[in-house]
C-alpha positions as CSV (number, residue, x, y, z in Angstrom):
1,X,40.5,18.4,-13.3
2,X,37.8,20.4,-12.0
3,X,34.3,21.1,-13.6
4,X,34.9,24.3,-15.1
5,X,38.5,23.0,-16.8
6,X,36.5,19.4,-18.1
7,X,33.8,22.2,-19.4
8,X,36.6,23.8,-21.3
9,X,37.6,20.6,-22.5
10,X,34.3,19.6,-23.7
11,X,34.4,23.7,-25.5
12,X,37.2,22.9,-27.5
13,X,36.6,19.3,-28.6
14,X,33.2,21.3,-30.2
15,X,33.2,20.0,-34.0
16,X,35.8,22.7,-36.1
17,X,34.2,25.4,-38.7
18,X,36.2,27.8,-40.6
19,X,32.4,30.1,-39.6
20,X,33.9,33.3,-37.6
21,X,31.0,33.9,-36.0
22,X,30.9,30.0,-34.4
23,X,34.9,30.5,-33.5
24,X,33.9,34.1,-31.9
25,X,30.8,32.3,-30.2
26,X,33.0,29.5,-28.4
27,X,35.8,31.6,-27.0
28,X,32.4,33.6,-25.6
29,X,31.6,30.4,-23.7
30,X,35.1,29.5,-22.7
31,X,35.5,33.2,-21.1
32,X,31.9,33.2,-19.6
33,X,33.3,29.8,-17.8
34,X,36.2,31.1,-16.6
35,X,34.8,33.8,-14.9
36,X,31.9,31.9,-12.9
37,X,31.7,31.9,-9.4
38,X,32.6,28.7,-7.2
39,X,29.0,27.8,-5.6
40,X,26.7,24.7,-5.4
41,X,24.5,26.0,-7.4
42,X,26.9,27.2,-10.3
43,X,28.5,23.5,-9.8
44,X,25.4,21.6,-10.3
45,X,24.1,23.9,-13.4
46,X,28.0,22.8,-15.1
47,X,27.4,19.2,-13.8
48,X,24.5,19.5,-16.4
49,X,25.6,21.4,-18.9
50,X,28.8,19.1,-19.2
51,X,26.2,15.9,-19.2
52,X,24.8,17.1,-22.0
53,X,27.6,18.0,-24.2
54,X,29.3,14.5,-23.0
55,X,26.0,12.9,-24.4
56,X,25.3,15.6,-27.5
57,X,26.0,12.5,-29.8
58,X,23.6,10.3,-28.2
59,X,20.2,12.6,-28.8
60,X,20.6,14.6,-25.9
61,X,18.8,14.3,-22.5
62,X,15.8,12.5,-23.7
63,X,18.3,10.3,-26.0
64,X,20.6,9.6,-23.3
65,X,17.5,8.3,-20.9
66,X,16.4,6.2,-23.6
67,X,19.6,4.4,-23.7
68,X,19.8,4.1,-20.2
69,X,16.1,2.6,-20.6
70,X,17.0,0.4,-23.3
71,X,19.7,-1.4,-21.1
72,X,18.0,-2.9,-18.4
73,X,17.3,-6.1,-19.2
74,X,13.2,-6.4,-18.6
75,X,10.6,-6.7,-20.8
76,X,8.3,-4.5,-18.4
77,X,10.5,-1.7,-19.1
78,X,10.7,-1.8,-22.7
79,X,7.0,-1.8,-23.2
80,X,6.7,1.3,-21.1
81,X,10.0,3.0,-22.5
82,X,8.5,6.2,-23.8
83,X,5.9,6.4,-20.9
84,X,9.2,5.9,-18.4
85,X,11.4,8.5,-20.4
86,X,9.0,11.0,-20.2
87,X,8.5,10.9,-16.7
88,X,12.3,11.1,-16.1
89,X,12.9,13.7,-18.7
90,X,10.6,15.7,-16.7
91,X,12.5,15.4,-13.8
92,X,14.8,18.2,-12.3
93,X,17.3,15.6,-10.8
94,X,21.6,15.6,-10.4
95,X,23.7,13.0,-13.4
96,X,24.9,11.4,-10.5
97,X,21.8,10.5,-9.1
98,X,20.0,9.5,-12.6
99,X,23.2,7.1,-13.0
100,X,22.6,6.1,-9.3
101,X,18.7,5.1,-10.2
102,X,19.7,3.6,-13.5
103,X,22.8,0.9,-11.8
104,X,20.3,0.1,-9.0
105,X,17.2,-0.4,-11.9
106,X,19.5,-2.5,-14.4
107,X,21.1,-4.7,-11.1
108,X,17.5,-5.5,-10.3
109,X,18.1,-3.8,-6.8
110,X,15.3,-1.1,-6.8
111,X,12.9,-3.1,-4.9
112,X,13.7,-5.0,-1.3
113,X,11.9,-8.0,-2.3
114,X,12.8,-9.7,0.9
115,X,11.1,-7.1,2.9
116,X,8.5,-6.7,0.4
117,X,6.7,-10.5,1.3
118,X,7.7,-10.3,5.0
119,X,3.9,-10.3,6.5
120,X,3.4,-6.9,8.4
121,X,3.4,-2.8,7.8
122,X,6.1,-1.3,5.6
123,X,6.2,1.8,4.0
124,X,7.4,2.7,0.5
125,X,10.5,4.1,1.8
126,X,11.7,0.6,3.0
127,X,10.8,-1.2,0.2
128,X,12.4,1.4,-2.7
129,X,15.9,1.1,-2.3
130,X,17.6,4.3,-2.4
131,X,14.4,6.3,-1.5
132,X,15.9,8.5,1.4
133,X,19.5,8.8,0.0
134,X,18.2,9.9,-3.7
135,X,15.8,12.6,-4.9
136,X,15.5,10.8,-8.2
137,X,14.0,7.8,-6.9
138,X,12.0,9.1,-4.4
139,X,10.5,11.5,-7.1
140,X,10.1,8.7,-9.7
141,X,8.7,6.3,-6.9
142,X,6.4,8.8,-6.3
143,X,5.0,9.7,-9.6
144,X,5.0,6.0,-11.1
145,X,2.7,5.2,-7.3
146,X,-0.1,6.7,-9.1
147,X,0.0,5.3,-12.4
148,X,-2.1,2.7,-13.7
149,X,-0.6,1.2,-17.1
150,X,-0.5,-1.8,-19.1
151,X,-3.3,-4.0,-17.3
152,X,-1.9,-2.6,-13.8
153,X,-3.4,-0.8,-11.5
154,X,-2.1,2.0,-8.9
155,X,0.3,0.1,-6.9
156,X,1.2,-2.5,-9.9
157,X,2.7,-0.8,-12.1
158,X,5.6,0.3,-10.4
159,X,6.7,-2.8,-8.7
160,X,6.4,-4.0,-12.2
161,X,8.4,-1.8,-13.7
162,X,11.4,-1.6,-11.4
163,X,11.9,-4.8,-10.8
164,X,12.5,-8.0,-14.0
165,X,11.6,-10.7,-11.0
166,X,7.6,-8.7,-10.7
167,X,6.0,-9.7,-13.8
168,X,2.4,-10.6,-14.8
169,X,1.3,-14.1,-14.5
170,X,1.5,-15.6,-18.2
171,X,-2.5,-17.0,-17.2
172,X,-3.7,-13.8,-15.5
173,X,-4.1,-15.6,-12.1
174,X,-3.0,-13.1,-9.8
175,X,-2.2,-9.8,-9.9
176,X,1.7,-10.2,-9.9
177,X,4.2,-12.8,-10.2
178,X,6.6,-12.0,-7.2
179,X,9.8,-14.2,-7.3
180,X,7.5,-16.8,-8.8
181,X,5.0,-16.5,-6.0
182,X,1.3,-15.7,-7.5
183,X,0.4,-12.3,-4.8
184,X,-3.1,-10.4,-5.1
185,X,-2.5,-6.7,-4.8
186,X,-5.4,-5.2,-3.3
187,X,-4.8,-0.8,-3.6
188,X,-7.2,1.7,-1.6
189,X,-6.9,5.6,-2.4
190,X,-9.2,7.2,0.3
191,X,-11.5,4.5,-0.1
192,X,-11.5,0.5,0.1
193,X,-10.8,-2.6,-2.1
194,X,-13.2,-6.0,-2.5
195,X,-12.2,-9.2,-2.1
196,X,-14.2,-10.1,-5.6
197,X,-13.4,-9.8,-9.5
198,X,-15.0,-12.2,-12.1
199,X,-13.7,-15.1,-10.7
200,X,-14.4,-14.7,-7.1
201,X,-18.4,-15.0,-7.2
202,X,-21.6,-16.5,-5.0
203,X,-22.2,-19.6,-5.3
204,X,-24.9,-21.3,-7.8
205,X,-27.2,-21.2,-4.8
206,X,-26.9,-17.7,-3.7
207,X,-29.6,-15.9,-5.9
208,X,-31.6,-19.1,-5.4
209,X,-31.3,-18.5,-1.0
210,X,-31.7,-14.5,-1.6
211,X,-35.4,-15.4,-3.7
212,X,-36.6,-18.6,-0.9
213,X,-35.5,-15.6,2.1
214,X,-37.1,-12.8,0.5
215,X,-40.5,-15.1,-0.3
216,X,-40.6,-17.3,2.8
217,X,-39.7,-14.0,5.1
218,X,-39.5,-10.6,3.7
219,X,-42.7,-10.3,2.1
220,X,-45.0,-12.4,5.1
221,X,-43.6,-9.4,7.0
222,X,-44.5,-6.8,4.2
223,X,-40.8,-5.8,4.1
224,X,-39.6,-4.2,1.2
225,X,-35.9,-2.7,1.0
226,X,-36.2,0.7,-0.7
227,X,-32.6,0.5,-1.7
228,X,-32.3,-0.9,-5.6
229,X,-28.5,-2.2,-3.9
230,X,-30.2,-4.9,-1.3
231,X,-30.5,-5.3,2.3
232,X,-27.3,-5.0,4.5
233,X,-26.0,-7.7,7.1
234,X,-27.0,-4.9,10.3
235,X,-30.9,-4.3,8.5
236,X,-30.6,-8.4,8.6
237,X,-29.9,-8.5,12.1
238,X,-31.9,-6.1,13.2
239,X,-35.2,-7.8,11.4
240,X,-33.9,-11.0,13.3
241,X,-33.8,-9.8,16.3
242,X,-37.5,-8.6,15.8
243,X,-38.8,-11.7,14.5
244,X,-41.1,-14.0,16.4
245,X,-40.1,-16.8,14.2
246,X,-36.5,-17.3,14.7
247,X,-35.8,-20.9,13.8
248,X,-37.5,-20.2,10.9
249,X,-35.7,-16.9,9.9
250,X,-32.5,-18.7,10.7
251,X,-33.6,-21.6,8.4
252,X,-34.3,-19.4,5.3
253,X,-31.4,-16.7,5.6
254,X,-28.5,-19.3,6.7
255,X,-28.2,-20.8,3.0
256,X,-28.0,-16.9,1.8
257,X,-24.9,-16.2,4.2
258,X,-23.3,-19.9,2.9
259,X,-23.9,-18.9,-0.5
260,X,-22.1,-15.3,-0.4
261,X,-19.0,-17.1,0.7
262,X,-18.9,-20.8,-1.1
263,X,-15.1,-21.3,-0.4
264,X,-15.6,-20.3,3.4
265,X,-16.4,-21.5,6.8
266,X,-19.6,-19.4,7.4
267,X,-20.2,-20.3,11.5
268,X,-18.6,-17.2,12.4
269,X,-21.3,-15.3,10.3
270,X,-24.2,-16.9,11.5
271,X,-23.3,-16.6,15.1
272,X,-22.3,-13.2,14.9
273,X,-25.7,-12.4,13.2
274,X,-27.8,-14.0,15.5
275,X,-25.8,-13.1,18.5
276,X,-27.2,-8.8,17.9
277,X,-23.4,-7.5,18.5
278,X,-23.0,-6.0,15.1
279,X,-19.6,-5.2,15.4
280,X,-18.6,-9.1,15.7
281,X,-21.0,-9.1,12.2
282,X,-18.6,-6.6,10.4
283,X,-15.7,-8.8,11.5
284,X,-16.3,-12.0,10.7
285,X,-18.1,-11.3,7.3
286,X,-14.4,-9.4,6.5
287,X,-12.5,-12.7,7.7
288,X,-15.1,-14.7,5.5
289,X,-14.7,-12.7,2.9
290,X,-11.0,-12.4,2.6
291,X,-11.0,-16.4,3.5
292,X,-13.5,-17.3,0.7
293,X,-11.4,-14.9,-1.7
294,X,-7.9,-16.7,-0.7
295,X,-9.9,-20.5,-1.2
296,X,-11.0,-19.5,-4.8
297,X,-7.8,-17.6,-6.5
298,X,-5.4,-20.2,-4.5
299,X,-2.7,-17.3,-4.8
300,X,0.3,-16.9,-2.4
301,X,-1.3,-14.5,-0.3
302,X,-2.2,-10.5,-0.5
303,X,-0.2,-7.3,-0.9
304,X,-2.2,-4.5,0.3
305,X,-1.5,-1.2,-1.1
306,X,-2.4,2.2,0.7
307,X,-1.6,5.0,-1.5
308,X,-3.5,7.8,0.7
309,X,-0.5,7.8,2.9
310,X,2.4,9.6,2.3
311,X,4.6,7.4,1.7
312,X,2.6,4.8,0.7
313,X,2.3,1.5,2.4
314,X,2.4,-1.7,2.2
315,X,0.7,-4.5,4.5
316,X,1.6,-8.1,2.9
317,X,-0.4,-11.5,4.7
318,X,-1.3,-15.1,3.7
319,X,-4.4,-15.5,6.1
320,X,-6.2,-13.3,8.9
321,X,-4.2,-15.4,11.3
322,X,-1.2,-13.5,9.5
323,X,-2.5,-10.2,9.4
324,X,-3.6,-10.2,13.5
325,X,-0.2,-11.1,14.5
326,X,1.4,-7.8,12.3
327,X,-1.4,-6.2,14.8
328,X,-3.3,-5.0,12.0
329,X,-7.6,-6.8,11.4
330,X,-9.7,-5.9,8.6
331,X,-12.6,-3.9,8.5
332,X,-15.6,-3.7,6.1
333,X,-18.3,-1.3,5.2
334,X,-21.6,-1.8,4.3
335,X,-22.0,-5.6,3.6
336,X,-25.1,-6.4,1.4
337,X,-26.4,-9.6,1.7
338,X,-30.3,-9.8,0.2
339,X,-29.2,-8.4,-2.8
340,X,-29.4,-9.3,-6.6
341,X,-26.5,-7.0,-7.6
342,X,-23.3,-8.9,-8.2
343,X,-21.4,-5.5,-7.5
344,X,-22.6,-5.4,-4.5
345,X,-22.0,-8.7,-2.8
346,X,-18.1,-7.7,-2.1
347,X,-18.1,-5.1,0.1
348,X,-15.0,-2.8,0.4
349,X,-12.6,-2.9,3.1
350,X,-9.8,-1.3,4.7
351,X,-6.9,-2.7,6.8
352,X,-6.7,-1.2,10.1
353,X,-4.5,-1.1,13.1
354,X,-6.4,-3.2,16.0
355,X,-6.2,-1.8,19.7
356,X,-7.5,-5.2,21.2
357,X,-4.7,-6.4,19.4
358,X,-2.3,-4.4,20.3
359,X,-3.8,-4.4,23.9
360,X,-3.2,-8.4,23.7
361,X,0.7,-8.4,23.4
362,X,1.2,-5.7,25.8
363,X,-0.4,-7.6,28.3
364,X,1.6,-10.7,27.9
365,X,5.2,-8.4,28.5
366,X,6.4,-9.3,31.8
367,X,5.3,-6.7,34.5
368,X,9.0,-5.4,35.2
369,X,9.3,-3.1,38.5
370,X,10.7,-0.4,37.3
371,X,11.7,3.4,39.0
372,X,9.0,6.0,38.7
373,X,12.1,8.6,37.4
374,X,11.1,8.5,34.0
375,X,15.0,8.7,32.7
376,X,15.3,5.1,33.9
377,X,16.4,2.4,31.3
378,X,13.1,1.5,29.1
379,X,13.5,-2.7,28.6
380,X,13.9,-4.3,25.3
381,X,10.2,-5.7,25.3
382,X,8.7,-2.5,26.3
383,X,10.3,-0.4,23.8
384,X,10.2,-3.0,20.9
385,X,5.9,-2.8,21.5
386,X,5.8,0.8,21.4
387,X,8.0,0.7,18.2
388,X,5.7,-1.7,16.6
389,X,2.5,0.0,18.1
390,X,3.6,3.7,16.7
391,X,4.6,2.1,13.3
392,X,1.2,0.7,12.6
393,X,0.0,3.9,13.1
394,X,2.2,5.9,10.9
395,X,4.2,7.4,14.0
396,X,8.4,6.6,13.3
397,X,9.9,10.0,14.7
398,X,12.0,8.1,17.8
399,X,11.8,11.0,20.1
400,X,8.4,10.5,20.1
401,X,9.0,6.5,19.6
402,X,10.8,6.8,22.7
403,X,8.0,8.8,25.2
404,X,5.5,6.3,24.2
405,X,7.8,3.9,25.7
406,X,8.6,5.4,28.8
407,X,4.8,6.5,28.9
408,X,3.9,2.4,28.6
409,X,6.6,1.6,30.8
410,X,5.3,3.9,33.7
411,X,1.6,2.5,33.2
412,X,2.6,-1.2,32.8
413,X,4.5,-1.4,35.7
414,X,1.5,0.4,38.1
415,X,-0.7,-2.6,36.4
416,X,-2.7,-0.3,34.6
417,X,-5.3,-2.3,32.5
418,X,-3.5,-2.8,28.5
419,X,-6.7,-1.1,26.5
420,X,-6.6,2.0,29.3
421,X,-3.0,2.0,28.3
422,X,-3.3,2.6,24.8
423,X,-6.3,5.2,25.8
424,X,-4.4,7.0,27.7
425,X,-1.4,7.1,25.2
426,X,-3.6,8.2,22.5
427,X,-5.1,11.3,24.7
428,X,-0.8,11.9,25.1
429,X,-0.3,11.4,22.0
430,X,-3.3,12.2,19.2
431,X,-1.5,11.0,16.3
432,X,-1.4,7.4,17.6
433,X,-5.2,7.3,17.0
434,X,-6.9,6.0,14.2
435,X,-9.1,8.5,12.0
436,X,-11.0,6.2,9.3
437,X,-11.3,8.3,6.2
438,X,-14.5,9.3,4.1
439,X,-14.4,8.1,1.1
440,X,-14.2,10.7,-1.7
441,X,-14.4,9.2,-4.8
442,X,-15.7,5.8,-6.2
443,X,-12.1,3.7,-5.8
444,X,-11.0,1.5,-8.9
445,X,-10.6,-2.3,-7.5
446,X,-7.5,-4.2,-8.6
C-alpha cells in the first residue's frame, strides 16, 4: 500500500457524522489525494499529514513527542520534558527520522561514551551517534549545545540529557557523573575557562605572601599597580629582572607563587619566572594550575568543551602528560598573581594545538627514502601524522588530508628540520595554522 492509498485509509476510518457538509468535506480530501503528483516533496508532506492523523488520538504532534519523551527511561529527561518537546516540536524534521532519534535516545545509544573518555580531539559529530546520517539529531544536537539548564552549563546539559548513564553527582563533586566516573567539564565560547570554583582556592597563606611581598618589595621600590585586578606574572618578572636584590625578591614572592597553587608542585613556576623567558611563565603556571585544580577536586579527569567551533569539540585528559601526547598544551592569559581578588587568581585558558609537539613525533618517524614523484605510495606512519596533525586543527577533508601527507613525506625524506616542516605546510596550507580568538564577551565558567 502506498502513501496516498494508507492516506485514504486514514480518510475513511475519520469518526462517522450524519453532518452533510463533513461527508461533502472528506470525499474533497479523498479526491484532492488522488489527484497529487508523485514527487519527494508531495511524499514527505503525506508522510506528515498521515503521522498526524495516525497520532490524532494521542494530542497531535506536540502529544505524540511527549509520549515519545515520556518513554525513555531517565530522570534527566523527564525533568526537562517540556523544555525538550518544545525544541522538537519546533523542528521541521521527517517521522522516520524523529522515530530514528527517539529508538537511539530510549536504547541509551545517542552518545559514544567509549569515544567520549578516550583522551584526545573529537568532534561532536563522532560522539552524537547518528549526527551525519540524521537531520533530526544533528539539529537537536545543535540547539541543546547551547543550552544551559537545570544546574548545567553549555556543554552539560546535553550529554545529560541524552544519555541515562551522564547524570549529576548526587554530592555536587564534579560536573558530571560519566559511567560512574566523576569528569570536570570545562566549556569556552570565544573565550576561556578557569581551573577554579569555590572549592578550588589559594591557600591560607596566599593573601598573607601577597601583603609580606607587597611590604617587604613593592612599596621599598615605590611600585604601585594601577590596576584594582593585581599585578600579573610577566609585570612580576619583569620587576625581577630589574631588581638589585634578587635573593631577596625571590625570598618574598616565592611563598606568593606556592600559595596560588597549594595542591601543586610550584618549581616549574619559580624557575620559569626567574629564568626572564616569559613564554615558559605562561606554561608552567597553566600546568600548575590545571595540576593544583586536579589535586583538590580528585575527579576522574577533564572534558573540555569548545562550542565556538562548528561542530563542537571535545578534548578529554587526566593530566598534562595526557593532554601533550593527543598533541594538544594549554595556554593561559593574563595570570595575576599580587592580587587580592579571588576572581582573579584563576586565569582563563584555552587548549591549543602545540607545533613543538607536533614537531616532536614527526621527528621520531623513521626517515624512509622515498621517490621524489609525488604519486608514490605515502607510508602508514607518515600519513597517520598528517591525519592526526590536520585533525587537531579542524582540517578532516582527505583530499586535503592526503597533500599534507605527500607534502610531509617529500620534506621528511630531504631531512628537512620537523618545525620548518610544519612551517612550510602551514604557508601550503593556511587553514592548518592556529588563529587564537579575541574574546568577545565575558565567558560563563562551568
Amino acid at each position: 500500500m502506498n502513501i496516498t492509498e494508507l492516506l485514504l485509509e486514514r480518510t475513511r476510518r475519520l469518526p462517522q457524522s450524519d453532518d452533510p457538509e463533513l461527508t461533502k468535506f472528506k470525499q474533497f480530501i479523498s479526491n484532492k489525494i488522488k489527484t497529487l503528483p508523485e514527487t519527494d516533496e508531495v511524499y514527505k508532506t503525506l508522510r506528515e499529514i498521515e503521522d498526524l492523523l495516525q497520532n490524532v488520538n494521542a494530542g497531535g504532534r506536540l502529544g505524540l513527542i511527549n509520549n515519545q519523551l515520556s518513554a525513555i527511561p531517565d530522570e534527566s529527561v523527564k525533568q526537562a520534558q517540556k523544555e525538550l518537546a518544545r525544541y522538537i516540536a519546533g523542528m521541521n524534521i521527517s517521522p522516520a527520522d524523529r522515530d530514528d532519534l527517539f529508538n537511539r535516545w530510549k536504547n541509551d545509544t545517542l552518545i559514544n561514551h567509549k569515544l567520549l573518555l578516550s583522551p584526545g580531539r573529537h568532534a561532536f559529530n563522532e560522539i552524537v551517534n547518528g549526527y551525519e546520517t540524521n537531520p533530526a539529531i544533528k539539529e537537536l544536537t545543535d540547539e541543546l549545545m547551547r543550552v544551559e539548564a537545570y544546574g548545567h552549563g553549555k556543554g552539560e546539559f546535553i550529554l545529560n540529557v541524552f544519555s541515562k548513564k551522564i547524570n549529576k553527582p548526587e554530592n555536587n563533586k564534579g560536573d558530571l557523573l560519566i559511567d560512574n566516573k566523576s569528569i570536570e567539564v570545562k566549556t569556552t565560547d570565544a573565550g576561556g575557562a578557569r581551573f577554579g570554583d569555590q572549592e578550588v582556592k589559594p591557600g591560607p597563606d596566599f593573601f598573607n605572601a601577597v601583603s609580606n611581598f607587597t611590604n617587604s618589595i613593592l612599596t621599598p621600590l615605590g611600585y604601585k599597580s594601577a590596576a584594582k585586578s593585581g599585578i600579573n606574572v610577566k609585570t612580576i618578572q619583569e620587576l625581577y629582572a630589574q631588581s638589585s636584590d634578587k635573593t631577596k625578591f625571590k625570598k618574598y614572592i616565592s611563598p606568593v607563587v606556592k600559595g596560588l597553587y597549594p595542591a601543586a608542585d610550584t618549581k616549574g613556576c619559580l624557575d620559569a619566572l626567574f629564568s626572564g623567558d616569559y613564554n615558559s611563565v605562561r606554561q608552567e603556571f597553566a600546568i600548575a594550575s590545571l595540576t593544583n585544580y586536579l589535586n583538590q577536586k580528585k575527579d576522574y579527569g577533564v572534558l573540555y568543551v569548545d562550542i565556538s567551533k562548528d561542530p563542537s569539540i571535545f578534548i578529554f585528559f587526566r593530566n598534562n602528560e595526557e593532554l601533550n601526547d593527543s598533541g594538544f598544551r594549554l595556554d593561559i592569559s593574563t595570570q595575576y598573581l599580587v592580587t587580592y581578588d579571588t576572581q582573579r587568581v584563576a586565569a582563563q585558558f584555552t587548549i591549543i594545538p602545540s607545533n613543538r609537539l607536533s614537531a616532536e613525533k614527526l621527528s621520531s618517524l623513521p626517515m624512509n627514502k622515498v621517490s621524489t614523484n609525488k604519486s608514490a605510495d605515502i607510508p602508514p606512519a607518515i600519513m597517520n601524522w598528517a591525519r592526526d596533525h590536520a585533525k587537531q586543527r579542524n582540517v578532516t577533508d582527505p583530499t586535503t588530508v592526503k597533500n599534507i601527507a605527500s607534502m610531509t613525506m617529500q620534506l621528511h625524506s630531504s631531512k628537512v628540520p620537523s618545525a620548518d616542516i610544519i612551517r612550510q605546510l602551514e604557508t601550503k596550507f593556511p587553514a592548518l595554522k592556529y588563529v587564537k580568538k579575541k574574546s568577545k564577551s565575558k565567558i560563563k565558567n562551568t
